[in-house]
C-alpha positions in Angstrom: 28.6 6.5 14.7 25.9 7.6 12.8 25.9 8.7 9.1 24.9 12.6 8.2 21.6 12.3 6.5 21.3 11.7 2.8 21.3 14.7 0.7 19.4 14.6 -3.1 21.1 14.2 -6.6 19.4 16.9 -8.3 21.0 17.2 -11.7 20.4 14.7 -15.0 24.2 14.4 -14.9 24.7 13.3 -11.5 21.8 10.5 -12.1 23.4 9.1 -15.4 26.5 9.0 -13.4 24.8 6.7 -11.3 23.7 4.2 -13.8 27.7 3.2 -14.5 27.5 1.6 -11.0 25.8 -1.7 -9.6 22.6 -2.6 -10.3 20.3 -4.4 -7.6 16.8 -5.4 -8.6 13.8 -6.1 -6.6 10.0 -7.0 -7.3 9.4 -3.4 -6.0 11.9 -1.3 -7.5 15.8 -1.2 -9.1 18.7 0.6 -6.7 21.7 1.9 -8.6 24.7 2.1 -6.6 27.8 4.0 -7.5 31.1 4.6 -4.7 32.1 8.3 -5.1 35.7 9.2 -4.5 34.8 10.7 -1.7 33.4 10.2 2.4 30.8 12.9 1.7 27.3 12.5 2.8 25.1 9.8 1.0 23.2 11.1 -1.9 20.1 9.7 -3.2 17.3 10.3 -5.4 14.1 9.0 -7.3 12.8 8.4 -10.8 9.3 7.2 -11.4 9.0 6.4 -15.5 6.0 7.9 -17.9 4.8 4.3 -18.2 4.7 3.8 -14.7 1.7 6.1 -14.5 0.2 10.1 -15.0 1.7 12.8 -12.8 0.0 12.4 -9.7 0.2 8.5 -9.6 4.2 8.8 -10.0 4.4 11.6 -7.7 2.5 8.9 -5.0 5.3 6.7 -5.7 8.4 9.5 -5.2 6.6 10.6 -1.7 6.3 7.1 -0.5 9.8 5.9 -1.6 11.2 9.2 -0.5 9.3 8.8 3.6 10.5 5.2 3.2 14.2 6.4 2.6 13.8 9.4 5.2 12.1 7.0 8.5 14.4 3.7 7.9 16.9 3.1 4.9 19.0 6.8 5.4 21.1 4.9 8.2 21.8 1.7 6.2 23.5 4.4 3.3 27.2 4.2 2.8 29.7 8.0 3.1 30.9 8.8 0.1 27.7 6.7 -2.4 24.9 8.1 -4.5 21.5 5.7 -4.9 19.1 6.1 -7.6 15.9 4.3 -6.8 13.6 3.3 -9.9 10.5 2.8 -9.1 7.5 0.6 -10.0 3.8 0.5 -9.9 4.3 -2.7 -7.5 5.5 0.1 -4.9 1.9 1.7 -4.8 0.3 -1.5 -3.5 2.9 -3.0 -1.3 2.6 -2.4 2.6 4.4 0.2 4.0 6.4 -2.1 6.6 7.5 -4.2 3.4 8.6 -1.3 1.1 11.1 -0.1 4.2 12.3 -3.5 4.7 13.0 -3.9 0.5 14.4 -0.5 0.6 16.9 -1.3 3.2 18.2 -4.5 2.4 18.6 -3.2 -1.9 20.6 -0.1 -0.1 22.9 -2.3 1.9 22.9 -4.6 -0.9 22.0 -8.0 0.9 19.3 -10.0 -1.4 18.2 -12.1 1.6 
């Protein structure tokens, strides 16, 4: 059975909440994990830093990350956890095919 699709965290709260759970860190970007209390949808969101880039270089990096999550790593999600992907510049020059692939296996939490 399929998951429902991942809806956003949209609130500063709900991404500090986040940061109290696992961390998993790639060459491409960090995933913070937390298990909700709940089997609700997946929730998920993105934060590119300041020193990461200006406005329009970040906001590259949120649409790519963001397609990424939407095309391939929404099914590999776990009911009832929020994600909090933190980007890096890495994710700017790294091939499509191999941002999906890191972006899965930090959601499902494998390293390999």
């Amino acid at each position: 059975m399929k998951n429902r699709p991942p809806e956003r965290l949209r609130k500063r709260a709900e991404f500090l909440a986040v940061r109290a759970g696992e961390k998993r860190r790639g060459r491409l970007f960090l995933v913070e994990a937390l298990r909700r209390d709940d089997e609700g949808a997946p929730r998920f969101g993105v934060t590119v830093t300041k020193k990461v880039g200006n406005a329009a270089v970040r906001n590259r990096i949120r649409r790519r990350l963001k397609e990424a999550m939407r095309v391939h790593a929404a099914d590999d999600m776990a009911a009832g956890s929020d994600y909090v992907i933190v980007a890096r510049r890495d994710v700017l020059a790294a091939p499509f095919s191999t941002l999906k692939a890191e972006l899965a296996r930090r959601i499902r939490g494998t390293d390999r």
